[in-house]
N, C-alpha and C positions, 0 to 999 in steps of 0.2 A: 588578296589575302582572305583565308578563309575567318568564318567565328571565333573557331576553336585558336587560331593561329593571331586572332586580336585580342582573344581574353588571356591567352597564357605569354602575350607581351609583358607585362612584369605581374609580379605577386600580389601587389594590391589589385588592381586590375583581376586578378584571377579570386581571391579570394571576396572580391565585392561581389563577381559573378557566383560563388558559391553560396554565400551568404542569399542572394535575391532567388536563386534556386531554393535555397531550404525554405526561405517564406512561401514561397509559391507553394512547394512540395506540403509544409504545414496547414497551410489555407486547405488544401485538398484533405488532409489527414483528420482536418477540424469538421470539413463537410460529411465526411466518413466517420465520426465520432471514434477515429483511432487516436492514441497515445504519441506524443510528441517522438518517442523511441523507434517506432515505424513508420515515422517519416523523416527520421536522419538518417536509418538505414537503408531507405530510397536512394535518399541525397547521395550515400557512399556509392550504394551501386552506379546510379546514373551521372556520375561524375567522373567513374571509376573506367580502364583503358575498354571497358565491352562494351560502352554507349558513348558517354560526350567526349572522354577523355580529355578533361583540361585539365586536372592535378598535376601539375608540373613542378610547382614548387613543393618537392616533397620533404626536405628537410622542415621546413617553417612549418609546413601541416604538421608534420611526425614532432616537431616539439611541442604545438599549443595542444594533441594529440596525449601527450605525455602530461604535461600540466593537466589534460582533463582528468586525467584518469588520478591522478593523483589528488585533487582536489574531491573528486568524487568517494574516495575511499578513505579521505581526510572527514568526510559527514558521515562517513558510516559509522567510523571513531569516534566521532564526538558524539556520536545515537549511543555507544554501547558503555551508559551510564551502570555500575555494578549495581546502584539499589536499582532501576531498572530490570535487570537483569534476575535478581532477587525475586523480583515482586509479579513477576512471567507468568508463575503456577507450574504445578505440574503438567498439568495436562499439556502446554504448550511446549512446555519440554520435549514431552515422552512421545507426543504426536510429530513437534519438527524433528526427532532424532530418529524416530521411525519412520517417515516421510525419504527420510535423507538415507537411508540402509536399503529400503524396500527399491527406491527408486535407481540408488547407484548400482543393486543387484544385479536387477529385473535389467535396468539399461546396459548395463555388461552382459548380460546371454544373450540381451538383444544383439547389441553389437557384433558379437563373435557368429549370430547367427548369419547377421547377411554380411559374414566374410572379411572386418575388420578383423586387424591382428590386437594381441592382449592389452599393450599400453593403450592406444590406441581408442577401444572400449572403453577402456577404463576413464580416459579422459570424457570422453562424452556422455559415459552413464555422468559421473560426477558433475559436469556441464549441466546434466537436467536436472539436478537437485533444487538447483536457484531459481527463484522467484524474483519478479521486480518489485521490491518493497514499494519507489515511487509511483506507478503503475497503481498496484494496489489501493494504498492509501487513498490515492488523489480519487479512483472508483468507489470506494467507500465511503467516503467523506462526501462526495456529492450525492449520494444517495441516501445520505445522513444515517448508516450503519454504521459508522466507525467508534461508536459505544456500544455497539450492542454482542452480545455474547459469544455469537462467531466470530463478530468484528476484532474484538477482545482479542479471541483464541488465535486468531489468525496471525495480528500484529503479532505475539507471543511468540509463535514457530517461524515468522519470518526473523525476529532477533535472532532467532536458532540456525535459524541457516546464516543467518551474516555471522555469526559465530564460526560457521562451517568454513565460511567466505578464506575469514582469517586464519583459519587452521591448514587449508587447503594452499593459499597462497604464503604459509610461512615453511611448508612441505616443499612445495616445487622449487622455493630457495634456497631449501636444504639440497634438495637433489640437484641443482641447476648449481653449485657448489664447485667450482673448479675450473669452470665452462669459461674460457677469454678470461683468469686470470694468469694464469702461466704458475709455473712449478709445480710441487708435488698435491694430489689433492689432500692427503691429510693435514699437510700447511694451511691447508684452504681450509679445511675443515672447522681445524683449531681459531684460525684468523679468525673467521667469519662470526662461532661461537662466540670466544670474546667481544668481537664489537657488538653480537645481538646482544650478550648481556651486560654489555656496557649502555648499550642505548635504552635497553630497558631499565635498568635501576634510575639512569638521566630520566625518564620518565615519570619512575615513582616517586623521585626527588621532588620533581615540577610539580608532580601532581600535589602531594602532599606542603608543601611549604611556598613556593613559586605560584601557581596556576591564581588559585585565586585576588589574590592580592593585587598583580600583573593587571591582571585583565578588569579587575577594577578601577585604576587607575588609569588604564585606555577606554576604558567604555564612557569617560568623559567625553570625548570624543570618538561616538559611530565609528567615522570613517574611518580611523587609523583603528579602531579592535579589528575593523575587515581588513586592512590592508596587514597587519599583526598576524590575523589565520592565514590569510593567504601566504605570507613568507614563514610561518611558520610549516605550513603541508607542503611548498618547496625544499622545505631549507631539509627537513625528515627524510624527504624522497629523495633528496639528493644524497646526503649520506645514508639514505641504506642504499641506493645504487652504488655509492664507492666501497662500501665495508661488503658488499656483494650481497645482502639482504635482500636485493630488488627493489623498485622505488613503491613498489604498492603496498609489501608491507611498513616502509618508514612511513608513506602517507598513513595509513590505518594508525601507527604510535603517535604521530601528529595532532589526529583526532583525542585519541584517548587520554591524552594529555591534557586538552582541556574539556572531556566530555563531563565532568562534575561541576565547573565552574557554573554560579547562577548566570553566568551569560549566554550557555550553549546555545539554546532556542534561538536565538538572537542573533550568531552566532551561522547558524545553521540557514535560516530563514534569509540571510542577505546573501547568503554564499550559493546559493540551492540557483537562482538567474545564471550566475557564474557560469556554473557545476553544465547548465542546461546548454548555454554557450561552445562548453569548450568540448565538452562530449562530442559536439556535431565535429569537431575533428578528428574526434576518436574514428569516428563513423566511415566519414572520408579516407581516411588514410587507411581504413578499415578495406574498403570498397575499392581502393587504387592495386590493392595488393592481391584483388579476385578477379580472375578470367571467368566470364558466366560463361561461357563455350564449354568449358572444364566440368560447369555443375552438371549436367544433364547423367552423368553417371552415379552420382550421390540424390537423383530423384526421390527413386524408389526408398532408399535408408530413410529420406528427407520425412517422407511420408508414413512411415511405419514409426519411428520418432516422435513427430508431431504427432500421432492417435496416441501414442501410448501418453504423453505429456497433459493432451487435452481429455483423455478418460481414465487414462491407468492413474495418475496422480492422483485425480477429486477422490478413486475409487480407494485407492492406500490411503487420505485421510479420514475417510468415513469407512472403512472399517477398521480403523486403531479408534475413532470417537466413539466407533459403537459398542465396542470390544470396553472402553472406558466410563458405559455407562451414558452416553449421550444420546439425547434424540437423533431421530437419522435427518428431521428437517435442519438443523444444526452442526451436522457435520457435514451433510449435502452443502450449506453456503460457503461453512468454511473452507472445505474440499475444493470449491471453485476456483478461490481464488489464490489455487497453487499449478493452477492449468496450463502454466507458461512459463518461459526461461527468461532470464533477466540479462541486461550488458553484463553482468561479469560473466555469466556464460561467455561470452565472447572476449574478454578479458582473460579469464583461463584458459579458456584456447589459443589464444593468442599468446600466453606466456608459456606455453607446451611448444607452438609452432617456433619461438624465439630460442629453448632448450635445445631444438631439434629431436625430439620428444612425438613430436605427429606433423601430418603433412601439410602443405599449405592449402589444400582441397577442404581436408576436415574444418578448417574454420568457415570457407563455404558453406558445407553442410549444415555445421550447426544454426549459423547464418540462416539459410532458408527453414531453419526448425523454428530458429527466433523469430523470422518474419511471420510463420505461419500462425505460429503460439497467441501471439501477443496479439494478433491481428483480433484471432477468434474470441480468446480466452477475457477479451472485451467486452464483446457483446455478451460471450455466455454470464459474465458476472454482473452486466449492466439488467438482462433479462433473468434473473436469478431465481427470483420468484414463480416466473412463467416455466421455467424447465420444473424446477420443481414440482409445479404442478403437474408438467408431463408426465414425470418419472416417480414419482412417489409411488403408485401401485406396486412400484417392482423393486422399491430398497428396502422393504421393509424389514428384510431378512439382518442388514446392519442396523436395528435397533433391541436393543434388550428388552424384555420387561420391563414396563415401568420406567423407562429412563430414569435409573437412580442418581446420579449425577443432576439434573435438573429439576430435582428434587427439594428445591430450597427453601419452597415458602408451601405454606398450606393450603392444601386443595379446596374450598369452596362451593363445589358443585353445587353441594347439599344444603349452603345456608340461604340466607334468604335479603337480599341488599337492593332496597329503592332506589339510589344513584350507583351507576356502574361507570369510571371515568378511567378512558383510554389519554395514556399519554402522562407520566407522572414528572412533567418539567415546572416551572416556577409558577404556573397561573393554576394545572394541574392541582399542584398541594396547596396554594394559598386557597381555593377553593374546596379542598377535601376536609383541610381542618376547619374553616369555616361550618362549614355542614356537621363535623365531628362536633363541634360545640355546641352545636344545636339540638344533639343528639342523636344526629341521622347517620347510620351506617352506609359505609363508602367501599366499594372492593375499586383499586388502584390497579392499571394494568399498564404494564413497559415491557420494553426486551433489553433496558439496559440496565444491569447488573446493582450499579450504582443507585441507583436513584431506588432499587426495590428495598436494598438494604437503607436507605433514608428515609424513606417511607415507614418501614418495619418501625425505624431507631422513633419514629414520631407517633407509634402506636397503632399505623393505619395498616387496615388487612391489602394485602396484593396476592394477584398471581404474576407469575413472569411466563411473557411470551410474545407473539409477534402478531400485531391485531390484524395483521393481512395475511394469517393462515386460517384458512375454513375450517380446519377441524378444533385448532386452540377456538377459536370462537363459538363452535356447536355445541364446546363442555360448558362455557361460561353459563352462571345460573340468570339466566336471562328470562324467568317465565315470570318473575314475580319482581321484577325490577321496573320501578316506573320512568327512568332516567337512563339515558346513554348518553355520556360527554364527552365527546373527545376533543380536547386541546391540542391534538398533533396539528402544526400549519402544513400546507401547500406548500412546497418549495420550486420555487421555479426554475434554479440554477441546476446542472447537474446534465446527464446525459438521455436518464429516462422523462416523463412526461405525467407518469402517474399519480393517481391524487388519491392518498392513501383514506382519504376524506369519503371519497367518493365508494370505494372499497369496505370502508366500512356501514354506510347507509347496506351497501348491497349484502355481505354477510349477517348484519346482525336482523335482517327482515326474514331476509332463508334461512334463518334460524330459530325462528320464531316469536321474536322479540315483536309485542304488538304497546309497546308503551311508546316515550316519547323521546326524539331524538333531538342531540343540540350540541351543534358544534363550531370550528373558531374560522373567522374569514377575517382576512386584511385588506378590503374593498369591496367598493360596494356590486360591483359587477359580479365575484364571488358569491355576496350574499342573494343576491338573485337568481342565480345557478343552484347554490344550495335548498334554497326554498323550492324551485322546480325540481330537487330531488326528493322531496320531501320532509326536510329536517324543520320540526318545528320552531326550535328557536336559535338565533345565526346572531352568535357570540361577536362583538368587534371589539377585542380586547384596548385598542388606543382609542376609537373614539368611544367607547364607554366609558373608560379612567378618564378621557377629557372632558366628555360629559357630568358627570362626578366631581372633577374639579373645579368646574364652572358651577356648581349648584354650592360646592364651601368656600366658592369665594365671595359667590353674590350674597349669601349668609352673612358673611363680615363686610359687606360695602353697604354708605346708606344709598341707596339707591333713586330715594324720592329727593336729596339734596342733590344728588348729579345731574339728575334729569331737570333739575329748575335752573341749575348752572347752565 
C-alpha cells in the first residue's frame, strides 16, 4: 500500500495529513518571513492531483471550504462600520477609487493584449484591484506604521476596495441570476430582487433595534457571542445561496449586521483563528481543482501580470497622491502596500469559473499572479524604507510643490529650539510639557497624524514627518539645539530588525547637529550599545520611575526605627 493510498484511507486520516503538511509548509513560510496566505497556497498546490494527490475527500473539503469563505467575508462585514467609513477622508477615497479604475483598465488592455477574450480580461483586470487587507495590516503593525499617515491612507483605500469587494460580488449575483434555477430568467430576476431586498431591510431591522441589545446579552458569555457570529455568517450564507444571492454576499450582510455593535473588535479578534483555519480549505480545494501541467501556458500572462501589480500599482497610487498634493516619500509607502492580490482575487475568480463566465486555467493564472504578488510585495513593504532610498532620485517628478497637502503644522526651520524630541507618545509629551513649564521651547516630531494634532491642542510646536528620512531630518533647525530626545523604543517583534534609535544617532550627526544626544533603552545591554554609539544620556524609562518611587517611598518610611527592628 502506497502513502498516498494509507492517508486517503478515510477522511480524518487525510485531513490530519493535510493539516501536519500546512504546519510544515508554514514553519517554512515563517523561515521565509512570508504570509500565512502563501503558505496555504503551497498546501493547495502540493496536495492538489499535480504533486501528492491525497484530496479525496472532496465533498468535506468543498464544505469547511465554503464555511471559510463565508466566515471570511462575515469579517469583512463587520470591518465595514458606516462612521468608519465616514471618517476615511478623501484622499483615501479618491486614491482607492482611482486605484480601482486605473488598474481594472490598464489590466483589461493588458489582458486582451496577450490574447484573452473580453469577459475574460475583465475578470482578471478586476482580480488585480484587491489587496490583502490582512496581509497588510499585520506588515504594518509590526513595523509599527499603522498610525502613521501612509498607514492611515492606506487602511482608508483598502476599506475602498472591500467596498469594491462587495459591489463586485453582488454584480456576479446579479449576473449568475438564472444559472441552476430553472424557469424563466426574469422570474429569476424578480425572485431574487425581492429576497435581496427583503434580506436587506431584515438587516436594517437588526441593525437598528436587534443588534445591539442581542449581543449584549450573549457577550455575558464570550463563547456563545462566538458560536452566535459563527451561526449567524452560516445561517446569511445559506440563505442568500437559496434566494440565489450567493453565499458570499449573505456572509458580507451577516457581518454588517453586527458591524456597529460595541462588541465587533471582540467579535472579529476571536473569529480571525477560525477565519485562518478554514481558509486552508479554501486553498485545498482551491489546488485539487488545478492541473500545474496546464500552467506553463499562462507563464508568460503570469508574468506580465505580476510586474504590472508589483510596479504599475505603487506607481497609480503615487501619482493620484501626488497629483493630491502629497509628498512623493508618502505616496511611495502607501503605493506599496497595494503591490499584491489578495484571496478574494481568487474568490472572484472562482465565482466567474462556478458562472461559467472564464475558464478553469484562469484561476491558475491568477493563482501564480497571487503566489508571485504576495511573495514579493512582502519584503518590498517590509524593506520600504530602503527602496525608497533607492528610488527617490527618480520620483520626484510625482510630487508637487511644496506638498500642500502635508502641509499641516508650521515650518520651523527658522526658529531657534534647545530641546528637539523625536517620537511624541506618552513619555514624549509628559516630558515636553515638563520643559514647557519650565519655559524651555520644545519642537515635537512624529509621522502620526494623531498625536501632532494633540500636541498642537497642548500648545506644543511640531513638525510632522518620519525621523528615518535624511532629507525631513537636514531641514530640522538643528544648529542651535542643545538637546535631541528621542523616546521612539526598539521593537523587537516584527519582521524587519532595524533600530530606528540607531538611525537616528546616524542622521542627525550628518546633519550637523554637534549638541547632545539622549535617548530611551529597555535594558541594560541596550544602554551599553547606545553609549558605544554615542548618545550621551540612555533614558530607562521603568527603572527610572522605579528608582523615583523608591526615593517617595523611603521619604514616608522611618527608616532608623526598621533598621533597629
Amino acid at each position: 500500500m502506497t502513502p498516498t493510498e494509507l492517508i486517503t484511507q478515510s477522511s480524518f486520516t487525510e485531513v490530519a495529513a493535510l493539516l501536519v503538511l500546512a504546519a510544515i509548509m508554514g514553519f517554512i513560510g515563517l523561515l521565509l518571513r512570508q504570509p500565512l496566505i502563501v503558505s496555504f497556497i503551497a498546501v493547495g498546490l502540493i496536495s492538489g492531483p499535480s504533486v501528492l494527490d491525497i484530496v479525496q475527500s472532496k465533498d468535506q473539503i468543498e464544505l469547511l471550504s465554503e464555511l471559510g469563505i463565508a466566515v471570511l467575508l462575515f469579517l469583512v462585514g463587520i470591518k465595514l462600520d458606516v462612521k468608519l467609513i465616514r471618517s476615511i477622508g478623501g484622499v483615501s477615497v479618491m486614491t482607492g477609487l482611482g486605484q480601482v479604475a486605473f488598474t481594472s483598465i490598464i489590466g483589461y488592455f493588458i489582458g486582451l493584449a496577450i490574447g484573452l477574450d473580453h469577459i475574460t480580461s475583465l475578470y482578471v483586470a478586476v482580480a488585480l484591484t484587491f489587496s490583502s487587507t490582512i496581509i497588510i495590516v499585520k506588515l504594518l503593525s509590526d513595523k509599527r506604521e499603522i498610525d502613521s499617515l501612509h498607514g492611515q491612507i492606506a487602511l482608508g483605500f483598502l476599506i475602498v476596495q472591500d467596498l469594491v469587494v462587495v459591489v463586485a460580488m453582488i454584480v456576479l449575483s446579479a449576473i449568475g441570476i438564472g444559472y441552476g434555477h430553472g424557469g424563466s430568467e426574469d422570474a429569476s430576476v424578480w425572485r431574487v430582487a425581492i429576497s435581496g431586498m427583503g434580506l436587506l431591510l431584515f438587516v436594517i431591522v437588526f441593525v437598528r433595534y436587534i443588534a445591539n441589545p442581542l449581543t449584549a446579552k450573549l457577550a455575558k458569555a464570550p463563547e456563545l457571542l462566538v458560536i452566535y457570529a459563527i451561526a449567524q455568517a452560516a445561517l446569511f450564507a445559506a440563505i442568500g445561496d437559496l434566494v440565489g444571492l450567493g453565499m458570499e454576499v449573505g456572509g458580507l450582510l451577516a457581518g454588517v449586521a453586527l458591524a456597529s455593535t460595541p462588541f465587533r473588535e471582540s467579535i472579529a479578534a476571536r473569529l480571525a483563528p477560525l477565519r485562518d483555519f478554514l481558509l486552508l480549505f479554501f486553498f485545498i480545494a482551491l489546488g485539487a481543482t488545478l492541473d500545474l501541467s496546464l500552467l506553463g501556458a499562462h507563464i508568460t500572462g503570469a508574468i506580465i501580470f505580476s510586474l504590472f501589480v508589483l510596479i504599475g500599482n505603487p506607481l497609480i497610487v503615487l501619482a493620484i497622491m501626488g497629483m493630491m498634493g502629497y509628498r512623493k516619500r508618502t505616496g511611495f509607502l502607501a503605493g506599496l502596500t497595494v503591490a499584491q492580490i489578495s484571496e478574494f482575487s481568487l474568490i472572484f475568480i472562482a465565482m466567474g469559473v462556478s458562472l461559467g463566465h472564464v475558464q478553469q486555467d484562469i484561476l491558475g493564472l491568477v493563482t501564480l499572479v497571487g503566489i508571485v504578488t504576495i511573495a514579493a510585495s512582502t519584503y518590498m513593504i517590509t524593506y520600504s524604507h530602503q527602496l525608497y532610498a533607492l528610488f527617490e532620485p527618480f520620483i520626484g517628478v510625482f510630487e508637487r510643490a511644496g506638498a500642500p497637502r502635508e502641509q499641516s503644522t508650521e515650518q520651523h526651520s527658522e526658529d531657534t529650539y534647545p530641546v528637539i524630541i523625536f517620537g511624541l507618545g506618552r513619555l514624549g509629551t509628559a516630558v515636553a510639557t515638563r520643559l514647557k513649564e519650565k519655559g524651555i521651547k520644545v519642537l515635537g516630531l512624529d509621522f502620526n497624524p494623531s498625536a501632532i494634532k494633540r500636541w498642537n491642542y497642548l500648545g506644543l510646536d511640531t513638525e510632522y514627518g518620519d525621523v528615518t528620512d535624511a532629507e525631513f531630518v537636514a531641514d530640522l533647525p538643528l544648529r542651535h539645539a542643545q538637546w535631541v530626545v528621542s523616546t521612539i523604543p526598539h521593537h523587537h517583534t516584527g519582521l524587519t530588525s532595524e533600530d530606528t534609535r540607531r538611525t537616528i544617532v546616524q542622521l542627525t550627526r550628518s546633519s550637523g547637529f554637534t549638541g547632545k544626544l539622549a535617548t530611551v533603552s529597555q535594558s541594560k545591554v541596550e544602554t551599553e550599545e547606545l553609549k558605544l554609539l554615542g548618545v550621551d544620556l540612555v533614558l530607562e524609562p521603568f527603572q527610572d520611575a522605579a528608582d523615583r518611587a523608591s526615593e517617595l517611598l523611603l521619604e514616608g518610611l522611618d527608616c532608623q526605627s526598621i533598621k533597629s527592628e
